[in-house]
N, C-alpha and C positions, 0 to 999 in steps of 0.2 A: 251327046249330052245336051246340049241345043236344041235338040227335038222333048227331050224330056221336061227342060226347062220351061219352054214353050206350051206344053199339057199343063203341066203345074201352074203357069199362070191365068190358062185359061180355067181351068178347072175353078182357081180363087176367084176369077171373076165372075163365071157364075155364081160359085156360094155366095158373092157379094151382091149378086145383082136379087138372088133371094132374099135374102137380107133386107137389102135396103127397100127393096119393094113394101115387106111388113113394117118397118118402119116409118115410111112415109105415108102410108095410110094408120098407123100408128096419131101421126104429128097432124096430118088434117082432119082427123077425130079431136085433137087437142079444143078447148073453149080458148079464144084469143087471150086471155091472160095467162093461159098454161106455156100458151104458146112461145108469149116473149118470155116469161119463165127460162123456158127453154132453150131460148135463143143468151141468155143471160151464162146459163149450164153449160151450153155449148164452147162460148166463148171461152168461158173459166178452162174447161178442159182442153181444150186446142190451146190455151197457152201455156198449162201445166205440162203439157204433151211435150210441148216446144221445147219446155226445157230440161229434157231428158236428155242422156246421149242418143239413144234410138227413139225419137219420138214414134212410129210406127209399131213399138213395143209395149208402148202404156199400157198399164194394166195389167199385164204379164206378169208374174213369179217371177224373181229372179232364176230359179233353178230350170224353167223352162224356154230362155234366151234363147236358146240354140234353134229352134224350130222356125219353118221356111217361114212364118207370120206369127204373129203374137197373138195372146189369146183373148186381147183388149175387147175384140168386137164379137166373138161369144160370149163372155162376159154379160157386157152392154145388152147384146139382142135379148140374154136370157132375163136379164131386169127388166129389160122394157117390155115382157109379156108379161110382166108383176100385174098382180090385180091394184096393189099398193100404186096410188097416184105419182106420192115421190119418188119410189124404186124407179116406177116407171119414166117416170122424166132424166133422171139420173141413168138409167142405163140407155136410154136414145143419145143422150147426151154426149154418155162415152164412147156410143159405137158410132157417132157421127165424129167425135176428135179423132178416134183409133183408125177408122175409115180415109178420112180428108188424107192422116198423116202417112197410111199406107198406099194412097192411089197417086198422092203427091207427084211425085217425080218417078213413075213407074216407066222404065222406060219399053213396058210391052206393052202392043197397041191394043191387047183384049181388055185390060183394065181402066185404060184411058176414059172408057165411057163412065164409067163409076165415076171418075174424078169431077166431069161434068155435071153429071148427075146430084152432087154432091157439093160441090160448089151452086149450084140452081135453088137445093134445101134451102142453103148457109144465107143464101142472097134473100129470100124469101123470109127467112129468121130475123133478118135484117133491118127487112124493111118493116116487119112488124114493133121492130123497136124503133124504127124511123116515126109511123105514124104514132108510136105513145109518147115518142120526143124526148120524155126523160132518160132513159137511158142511150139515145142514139148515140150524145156524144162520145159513150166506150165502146161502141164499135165502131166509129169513124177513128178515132185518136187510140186505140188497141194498138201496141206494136203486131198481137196476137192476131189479129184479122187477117189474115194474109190473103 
């Protein structure tokens, strides 16, 4: 069961590693105002996420809990190929909360790089609201920043 579990995780880290690849050339296509946009979306959703009992499930159905991940970041990926500006910021948005909260505390070492990865985005989303200054202070003082 170990060995299958193992396939399984590696299996999700590739779909993630595709994923996020179209994504982040997604966000560096962004014009720097989208961007911290984004980075505003993000925040929102990684704290909404937070306060779920499964954050790692956000977005999901209720009826479809039961499955090895949730379907937050299909969802998300499928928005963010919107031709629609805001779908599309919105659904980066979610698949970066959905993302962050599933690679979290993963404790298999195929997905760990995602985490990285992903945390590297977040930092960068960051700093873009660092240098417009006004919103820096909610992502310094966010309980949701983690």
């Amino acid at each position: 069961m170990h060995i299958v579990t193992r396939l399984i995780a590696m299996n999700r880290a590739r779909q993630l590693q595709r994923q996020f690849q179209e994504i982040e050339r997604s966000i560096h296509a962004l014009p720097g105002r989208s961007r911290a946009r984004l980075g505003t979306l993000t925040l929102r959703e990684i704290g909404q996420a937070s306060q779920c009992d499964f954050p790692h499930l956000y977005g999901t159905p209720p009826e479809d809990r039961y499955q090895p991940w949730g379907q937050g970041t299909a969802i998300g990926f499928t928005r963010a190929q919107s031709d629609n500006a805001e779908v599309a910021l919105r659904g980066i948005a979610l698949w970066l909360a959905v993302a962050y909260h599933e690679t979290k505390e993963s404790p298999h070492a195929s997905v760990q790089p995602q985490h990285r990865q992903l945390l590297r985005v977040l930092r960068e989303l960051k700093e873009v609201h660092h240098r417009d200054g006004d919103i820096a202070e909610q992502w310094m003082n966010s309980s949701a920043a983690a």
